[in-house]
C-alpha positions as CSV (number, residue, x, y, z in Angstrom):
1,X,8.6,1.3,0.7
2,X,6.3,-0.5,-1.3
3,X,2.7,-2.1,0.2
4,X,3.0,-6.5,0.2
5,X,-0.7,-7.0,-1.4
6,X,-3.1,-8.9,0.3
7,X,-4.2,-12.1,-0.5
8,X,-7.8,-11.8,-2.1
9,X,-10.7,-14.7,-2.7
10,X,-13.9,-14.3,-4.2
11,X,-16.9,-14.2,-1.7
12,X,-19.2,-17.3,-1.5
13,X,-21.9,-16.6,-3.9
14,X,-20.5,-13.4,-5.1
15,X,-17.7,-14.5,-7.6
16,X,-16.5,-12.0,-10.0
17,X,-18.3,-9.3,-8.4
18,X,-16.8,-9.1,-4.7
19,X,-13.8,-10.0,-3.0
20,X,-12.6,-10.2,0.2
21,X,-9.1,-9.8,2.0
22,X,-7.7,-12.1,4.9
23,X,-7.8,-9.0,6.8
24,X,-11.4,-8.3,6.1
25,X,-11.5,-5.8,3.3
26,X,-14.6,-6.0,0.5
27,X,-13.4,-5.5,-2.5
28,X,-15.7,-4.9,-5.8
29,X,-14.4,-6.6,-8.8
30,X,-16.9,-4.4,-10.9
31,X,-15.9,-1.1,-9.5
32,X,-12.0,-2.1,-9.5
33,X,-12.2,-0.7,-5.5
34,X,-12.4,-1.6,-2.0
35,X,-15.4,-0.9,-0.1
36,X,-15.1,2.1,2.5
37,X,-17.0,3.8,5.3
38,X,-16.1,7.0,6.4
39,X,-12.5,6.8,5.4
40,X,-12.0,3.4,7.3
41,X,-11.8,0.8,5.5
42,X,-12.3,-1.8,8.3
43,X,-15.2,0.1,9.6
44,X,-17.4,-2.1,8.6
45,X,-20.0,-4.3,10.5
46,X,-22.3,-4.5,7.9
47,X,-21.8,-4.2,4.2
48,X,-24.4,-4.7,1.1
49,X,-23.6,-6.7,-1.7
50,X,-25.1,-6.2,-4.8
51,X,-26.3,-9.1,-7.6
52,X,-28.3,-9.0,-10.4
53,X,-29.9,-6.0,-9.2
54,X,-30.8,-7.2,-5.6
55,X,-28.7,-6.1,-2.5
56,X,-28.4,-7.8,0.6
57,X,-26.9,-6.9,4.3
58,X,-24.6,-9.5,5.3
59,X,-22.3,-9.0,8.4
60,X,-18.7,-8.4,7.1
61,X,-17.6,-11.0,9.7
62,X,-19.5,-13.9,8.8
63,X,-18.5,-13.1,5.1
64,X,-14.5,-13.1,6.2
65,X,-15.3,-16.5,8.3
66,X,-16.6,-18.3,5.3
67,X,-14.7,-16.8,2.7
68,X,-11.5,-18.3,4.2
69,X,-13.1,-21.1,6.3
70,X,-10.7,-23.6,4.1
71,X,-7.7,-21.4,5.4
72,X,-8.0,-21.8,9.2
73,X,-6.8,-18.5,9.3
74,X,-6.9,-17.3,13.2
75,X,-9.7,-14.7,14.1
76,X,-7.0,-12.0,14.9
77,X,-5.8,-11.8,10.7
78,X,-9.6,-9.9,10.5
79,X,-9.2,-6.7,11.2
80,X,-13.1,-4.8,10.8
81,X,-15.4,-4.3,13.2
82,X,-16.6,-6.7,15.3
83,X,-19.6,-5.0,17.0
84,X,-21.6,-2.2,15.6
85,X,-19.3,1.2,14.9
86,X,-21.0,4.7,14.2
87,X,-19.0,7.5,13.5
């Protein structure tokens, strides 16, 4: 059976370099990858972005929220972390 891609848009700020899904998955344009954490790749709370050689936190959350705030996609299409995760 073959995987239905998900929809991707750039991140505010971060176009060409990072993506993100409607589910909530970062994906780096560079690195032709999505983002992972310990083998869970919705395990993130927190992710660092990279441009022009600085890096930045920003909550993965937030980042979904504006990324698609045109969409009025329904809170329950993100599926990372909402709270802090440590495995």
């Amino acid at each position: 059976m073959l995987m239905q891609e998900e929809v991707r848009k750039d991140i505010p700020g971060y176009k060409g370099l990072y993506e993100m899904t409607v589910s909530g998955r970062v994906y780096s344009v560079k690195s032709k990858r999505f983002l992972a954490r310990c083998e869970d790749e919705y395990g993130f709370h927190i992710v660092k972005l990279s441009k022009q050689g600085s890096k930045v936190n920003h909550n993965v959350f937030e980042l979904w929220k504006e990324t698609f705030k045109d969409y009025n996609l329904p809170e329950y299409e993100f599926k990372g972390a909402l709270k802090v995760i440590y495995k």
